[in-house]
N, C-alpha and C positions, 0 to 999 in steps of 0.2 A: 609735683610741679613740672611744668611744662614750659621750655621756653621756642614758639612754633615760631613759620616762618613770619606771621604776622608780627609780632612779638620783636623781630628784628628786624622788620622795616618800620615799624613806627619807632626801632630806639637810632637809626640812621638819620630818619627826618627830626628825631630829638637833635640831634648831634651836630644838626643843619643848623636849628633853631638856634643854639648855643653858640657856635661860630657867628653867625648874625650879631649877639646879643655881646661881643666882646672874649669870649672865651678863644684861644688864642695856642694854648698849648696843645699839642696833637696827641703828647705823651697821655696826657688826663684826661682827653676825649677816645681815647684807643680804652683806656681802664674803665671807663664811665659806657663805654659800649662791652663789656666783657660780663657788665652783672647786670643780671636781668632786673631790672628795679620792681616789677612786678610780683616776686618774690616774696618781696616786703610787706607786701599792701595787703588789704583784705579785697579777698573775692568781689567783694561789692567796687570797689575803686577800678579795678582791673582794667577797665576801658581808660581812663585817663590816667594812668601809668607812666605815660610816656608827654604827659603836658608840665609846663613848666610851672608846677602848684604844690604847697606844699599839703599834706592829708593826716586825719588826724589817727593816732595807731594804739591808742591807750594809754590812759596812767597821765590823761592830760599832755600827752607828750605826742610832737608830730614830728614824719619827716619830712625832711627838709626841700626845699625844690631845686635841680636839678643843677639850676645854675648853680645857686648857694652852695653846692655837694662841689662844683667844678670850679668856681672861685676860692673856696679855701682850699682846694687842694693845690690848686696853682700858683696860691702865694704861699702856698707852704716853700715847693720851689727848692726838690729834694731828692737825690739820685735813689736808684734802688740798694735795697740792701741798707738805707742808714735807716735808725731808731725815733718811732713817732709814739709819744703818746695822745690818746684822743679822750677827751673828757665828755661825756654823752656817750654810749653806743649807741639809745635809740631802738630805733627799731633793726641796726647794724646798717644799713646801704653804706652811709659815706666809711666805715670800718671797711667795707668788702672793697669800695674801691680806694683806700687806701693798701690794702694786700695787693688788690690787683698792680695797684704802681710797685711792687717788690718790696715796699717798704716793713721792715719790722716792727707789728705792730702792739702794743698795750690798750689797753680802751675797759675806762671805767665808767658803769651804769647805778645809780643811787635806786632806780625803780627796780624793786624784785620781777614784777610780773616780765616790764623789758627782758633784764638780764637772763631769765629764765629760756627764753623765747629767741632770743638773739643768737644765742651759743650754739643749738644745737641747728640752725638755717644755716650758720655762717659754714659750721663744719659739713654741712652736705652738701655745698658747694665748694668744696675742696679748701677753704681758708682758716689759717691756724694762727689765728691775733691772740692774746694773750688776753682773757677776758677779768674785771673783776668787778664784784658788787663793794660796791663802798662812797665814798665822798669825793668828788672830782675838785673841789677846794681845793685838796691836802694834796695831788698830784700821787706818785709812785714813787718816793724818795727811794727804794730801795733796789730799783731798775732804773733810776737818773743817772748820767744826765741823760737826755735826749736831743737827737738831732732836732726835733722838730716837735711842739705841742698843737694841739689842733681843740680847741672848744668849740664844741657845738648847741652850746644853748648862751642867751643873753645875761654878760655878767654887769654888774652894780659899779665894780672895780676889779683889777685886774689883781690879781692872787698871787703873793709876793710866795707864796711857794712851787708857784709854777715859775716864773721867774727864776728863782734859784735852780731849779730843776734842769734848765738849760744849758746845754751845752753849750761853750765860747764858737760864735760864728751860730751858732742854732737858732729856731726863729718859735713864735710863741705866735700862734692867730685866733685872734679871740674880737668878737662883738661884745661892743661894752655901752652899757644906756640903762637905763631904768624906765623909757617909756614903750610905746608898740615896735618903734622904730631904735636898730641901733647902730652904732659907727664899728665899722671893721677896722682892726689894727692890726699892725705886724708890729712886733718886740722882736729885733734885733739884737741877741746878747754880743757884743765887740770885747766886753773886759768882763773882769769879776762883777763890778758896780756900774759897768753902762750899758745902754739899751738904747739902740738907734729904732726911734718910732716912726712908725709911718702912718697915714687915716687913708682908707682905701672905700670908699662909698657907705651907703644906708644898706642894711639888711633887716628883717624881722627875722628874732627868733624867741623862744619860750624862755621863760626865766632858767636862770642858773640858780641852784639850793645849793645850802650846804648840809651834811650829813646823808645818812639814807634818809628813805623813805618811812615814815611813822607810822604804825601797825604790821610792818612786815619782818 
């Protein structure tokens, strides 16, 4: 893998685009310019790499577009060095620029073929996230709480064990809907039992399952 000089001027004019489009934080546009998103993608995509679309990577699962990758990470809204879990790895990008913000990362993938495929990209780019295959329903009770949860596929409802997972003051960012379209939220944990919610716009993303994947 090659990341040439072409390769970093069209992720400059991505970064352009993004600032346009609301994206705001420099901290997340600095990470979001440090992984080559082309990486991710198949050969065949490689030209539009750097456009703001989300592409499909297998296992019916896509990544995400560019902004989507820089709006949650911005409402995560999270110093370096504190504890993220991320429920989706995906094809990894928004994982890698989560490392890249210094954040310590978790991230669980239900798809084998992902999970397989994610692990050893993410490590040849220097990033060392905490990978597992299993049910992102169920969160990581045994590395909870977390400063900060990050879901990246569209949920039904919002998973009262991610929820508990949180850390007091920690923030939970999850799309929640059942149709194409779904509403961003922030879960604010303040106490044991409260949660200061917020709706932050429309996003599409692929549905959230629960358990693995069936036949793998």
């Amino acid at each position: 893998m090659k990341d040439e000089y072409r390769h970093k001027g069209l992720r400059r004019k991505m970064l352009e685009d993004l600032r346009v489009i609301g994206i705001v934080n420099e901290e997340v546009l600095d990470a979001i310019n440090r992984v080559p998103r082309h990486f991710f993608l198949s050969s065949a995509f490689e030209q539009f790499a750097y456009q703001n679309k989300a592409f499909q990577i297998g296992a019916g699962q896509t990544i995400s577009k560019p902004h989507t990758v820089a709006r949650q990470t911005e409402l995560l809204d999270l110093q370096s060095g504190q504890k993220v879990l991320e429920i989706g790895t995906g094809s990894g990008f928004q994982c890698a620029v989560l490392c890249a913000m210094g954040y310590k990362v978790y991230s669980i993938e239900r798809q084998r073929l992902l999970f397989d495929k994610a692990g050893p990209l993410l490590a040849s780019m220097g990033f060392k996230p905490q990978l597992f295959y299993g049910d992102g329903y169920k969160g990581k009770a045994a590395f909870a709480p977390f400063d900060g949860i990050i879901v990246t596929c569209g949920a039904t409802e919002v998973p009262e064990a991610l929820l508990n997972q949180l850390a007091i003051g920690g923030k939970l960012v999850i799309p929640v809907g059942d149709g194409e379209m779904q509403w961003m939220y922030t879960f604010e944990r303040t106490g044991e039992k409260e949660f200061n919610r917020q709706k932050h716009g429309e996003f599409a993303f692929v549905p959230m399952l629960a358990e693995r994947a069936k036949g793998e």
